[in-house]
C-alpha positions in Angstrom: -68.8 -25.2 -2.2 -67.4 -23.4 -5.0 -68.7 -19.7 -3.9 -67.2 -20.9 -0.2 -63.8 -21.5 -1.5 -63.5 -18.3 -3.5 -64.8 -16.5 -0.5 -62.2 -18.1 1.8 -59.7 -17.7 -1.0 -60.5 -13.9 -0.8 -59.5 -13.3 2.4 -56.5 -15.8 2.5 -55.1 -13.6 -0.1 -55.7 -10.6 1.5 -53.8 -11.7 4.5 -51.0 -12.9 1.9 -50.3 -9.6 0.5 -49.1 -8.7 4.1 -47.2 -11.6 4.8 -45.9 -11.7 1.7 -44.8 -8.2 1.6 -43.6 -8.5 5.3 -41.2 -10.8 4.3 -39.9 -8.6 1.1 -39.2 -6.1 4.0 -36.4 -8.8 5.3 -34.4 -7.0 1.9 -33.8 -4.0 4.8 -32.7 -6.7 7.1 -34.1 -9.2 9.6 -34.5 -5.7 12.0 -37.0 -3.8 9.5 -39.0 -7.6 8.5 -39.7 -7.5 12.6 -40.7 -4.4 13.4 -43.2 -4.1 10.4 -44.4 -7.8 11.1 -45.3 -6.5 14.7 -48.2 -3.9 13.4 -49.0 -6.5 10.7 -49.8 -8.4 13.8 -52.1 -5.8 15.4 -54.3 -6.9 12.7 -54.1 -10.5 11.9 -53.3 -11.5 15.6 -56.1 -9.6 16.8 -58.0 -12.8 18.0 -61.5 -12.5 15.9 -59.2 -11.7 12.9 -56.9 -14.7 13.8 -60.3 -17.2 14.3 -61.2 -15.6 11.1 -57.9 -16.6 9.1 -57.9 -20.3 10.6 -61.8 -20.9 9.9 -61.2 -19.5 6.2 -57.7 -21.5 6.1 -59.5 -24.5 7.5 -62.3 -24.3 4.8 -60.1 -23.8 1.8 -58.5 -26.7 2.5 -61.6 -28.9 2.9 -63.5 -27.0 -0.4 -60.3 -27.0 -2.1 -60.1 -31.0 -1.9 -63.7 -31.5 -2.1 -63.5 -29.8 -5.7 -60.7 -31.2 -7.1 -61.8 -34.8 -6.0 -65.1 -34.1 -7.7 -63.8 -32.5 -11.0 -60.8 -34.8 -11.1 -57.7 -34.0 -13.4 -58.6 -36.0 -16.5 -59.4 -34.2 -20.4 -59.2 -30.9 -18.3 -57.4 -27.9 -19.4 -54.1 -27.4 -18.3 -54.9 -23.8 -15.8 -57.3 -26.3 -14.1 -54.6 -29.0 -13.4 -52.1 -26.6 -12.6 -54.6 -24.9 -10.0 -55.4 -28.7 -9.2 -51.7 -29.4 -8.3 -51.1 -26.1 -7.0 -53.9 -26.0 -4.3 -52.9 -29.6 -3.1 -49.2 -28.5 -2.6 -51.1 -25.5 -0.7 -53.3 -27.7 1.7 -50.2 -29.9 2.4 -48.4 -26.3 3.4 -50.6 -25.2 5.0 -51.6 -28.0 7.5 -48.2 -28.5 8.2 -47.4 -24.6 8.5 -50.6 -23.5 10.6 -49.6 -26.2 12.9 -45.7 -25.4 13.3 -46.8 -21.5 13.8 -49.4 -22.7 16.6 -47.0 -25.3 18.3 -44.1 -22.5 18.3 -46.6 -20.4 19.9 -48.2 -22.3 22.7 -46.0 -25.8 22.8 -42.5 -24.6 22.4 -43.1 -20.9 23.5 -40.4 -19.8 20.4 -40.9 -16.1 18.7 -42.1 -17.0 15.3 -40.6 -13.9 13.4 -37.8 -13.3 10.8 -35.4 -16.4 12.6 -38.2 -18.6 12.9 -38.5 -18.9 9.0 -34.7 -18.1 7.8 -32.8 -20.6 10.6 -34.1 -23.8 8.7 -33.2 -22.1 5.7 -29.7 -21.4 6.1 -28.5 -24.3 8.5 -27.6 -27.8 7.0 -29.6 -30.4 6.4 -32.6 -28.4 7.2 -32.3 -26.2 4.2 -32.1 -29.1 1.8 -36.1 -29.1 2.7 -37.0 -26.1 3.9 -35.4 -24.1 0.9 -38.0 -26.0 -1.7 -40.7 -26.3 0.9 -40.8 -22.3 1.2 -40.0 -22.1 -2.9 -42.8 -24.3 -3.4 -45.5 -22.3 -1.0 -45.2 -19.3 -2.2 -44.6 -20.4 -6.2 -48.1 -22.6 -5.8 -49.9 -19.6 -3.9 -49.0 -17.5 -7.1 -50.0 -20.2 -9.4 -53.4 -20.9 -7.9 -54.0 -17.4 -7.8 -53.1 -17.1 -11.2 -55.9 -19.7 -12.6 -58.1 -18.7 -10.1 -57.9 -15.4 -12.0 -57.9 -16.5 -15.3 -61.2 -19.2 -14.8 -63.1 -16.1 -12.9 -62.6 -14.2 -15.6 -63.2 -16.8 -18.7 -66.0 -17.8 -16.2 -67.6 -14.1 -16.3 -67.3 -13.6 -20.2 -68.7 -16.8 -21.1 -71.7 -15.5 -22.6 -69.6 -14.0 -25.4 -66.4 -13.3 -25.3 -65.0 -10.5 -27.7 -61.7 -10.9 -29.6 -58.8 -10.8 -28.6 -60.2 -10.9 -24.9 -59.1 -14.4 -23.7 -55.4 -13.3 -25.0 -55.8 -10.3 -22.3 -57.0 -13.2 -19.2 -54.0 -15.1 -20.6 -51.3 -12.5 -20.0 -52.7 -11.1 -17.1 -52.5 -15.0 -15.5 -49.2 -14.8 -16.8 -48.2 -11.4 -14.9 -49.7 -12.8 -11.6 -47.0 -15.7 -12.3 -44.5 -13.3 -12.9 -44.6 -11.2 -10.0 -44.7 -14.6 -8.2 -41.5 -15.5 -9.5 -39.7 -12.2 -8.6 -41.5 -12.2 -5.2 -40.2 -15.9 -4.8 -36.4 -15.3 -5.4 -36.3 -12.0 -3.7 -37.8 -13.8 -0.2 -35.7 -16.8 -0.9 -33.5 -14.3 -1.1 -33.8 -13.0 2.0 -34.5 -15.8 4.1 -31.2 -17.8 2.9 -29.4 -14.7 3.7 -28.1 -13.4 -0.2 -29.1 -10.2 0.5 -28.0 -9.6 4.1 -26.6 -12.1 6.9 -28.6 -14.2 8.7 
């Protein structure tokens, strides 16, 4: 279950780093975000990547649970509650986001690019949840990612572990975090329209 969730996990991120960067794009403007989101599509819209993506989605969220059900959240260290917390915020996210993506698509026939994302952001009341629903998503995806990292690599140097070397896992979770929060703001950024108009 484990090795199936980091495997998942793997290629989640993967497609993360292009949406993610994708949407730092919107700092050109909504124009640039859309045209480099449409050859971002020709690879995860291609329809065996795109099965891909939603299996891998599908069992992250069920291995995710499974795990943190069975290890629970009591006398555990703190990265292991905060990847806890973070990777139910995620599975929460992500059903509901996977699911608003498809519906646009094939129920409501609406272009999910750029305005898709940014009009709840900017336009009252929506914004008052959509402004910490995206904060959140992206903040917990950092986070997860972040623990993930640093129980892989206690995880690999368990044997014996050199000094000074759990101080180097430490702040190399804490970059991952970070970047997160710089890669937060400047999307929030961009989708509430600071940085251009919306």
């Amino acid at each position: 279950m484990k090795q199936l969730h980091r495997i998942s996990g793997i290629i989640i991120a993967v497609f993360l780093v292009l949406h993610l960067s994708n949407h730092l794009f919107a700092l050109g403007g909504p124009a640039l975000h859309i045209a480099v989101m449409k050859y971002f599509r020709m690879v995860y819209r291609f329809p065996p990547v795109e099965a891909m993506l939603l299996l891998c989605v599908t069992m992250q969220i069920i291995s995710g649970l499974r795990l943190v059900f069975i290890k629970g959240f009591r006398k555990q260290p703190l990265y292991v509650i905060a990847q806890a917390v973070s990777g139910i915020y995620l599975s929460l996210f992500l059903i509901n986001h996977v699911r608003a993506v498809l519906l646009a698509r094939y129920e409501w026939h609406v272009e999910t690019d750029f305005y898709f994302a940014s009009g709840v952001a900017v336009h009252y009341p929506e914004k008052l949840f959509f402004i910490p629903y995206y904060t959140l998503s992206v903040l917990c995806a950092f986070t997860h990612i972040a623990c993930a990292h640093y129980a892989r690599r206690m995880e690999l140097a368990a044997v014996s572990i050199p000094a000074g070397t759990e101080i180097r896992f430490k702040k190399e979770a804490f970059g991952i975090l970070a970047t997160g929060l710089v890669v937060t703001a400047l999307i929030m950024g961009s989708l509430t329209g600071l940085f251009c108009s919306v």
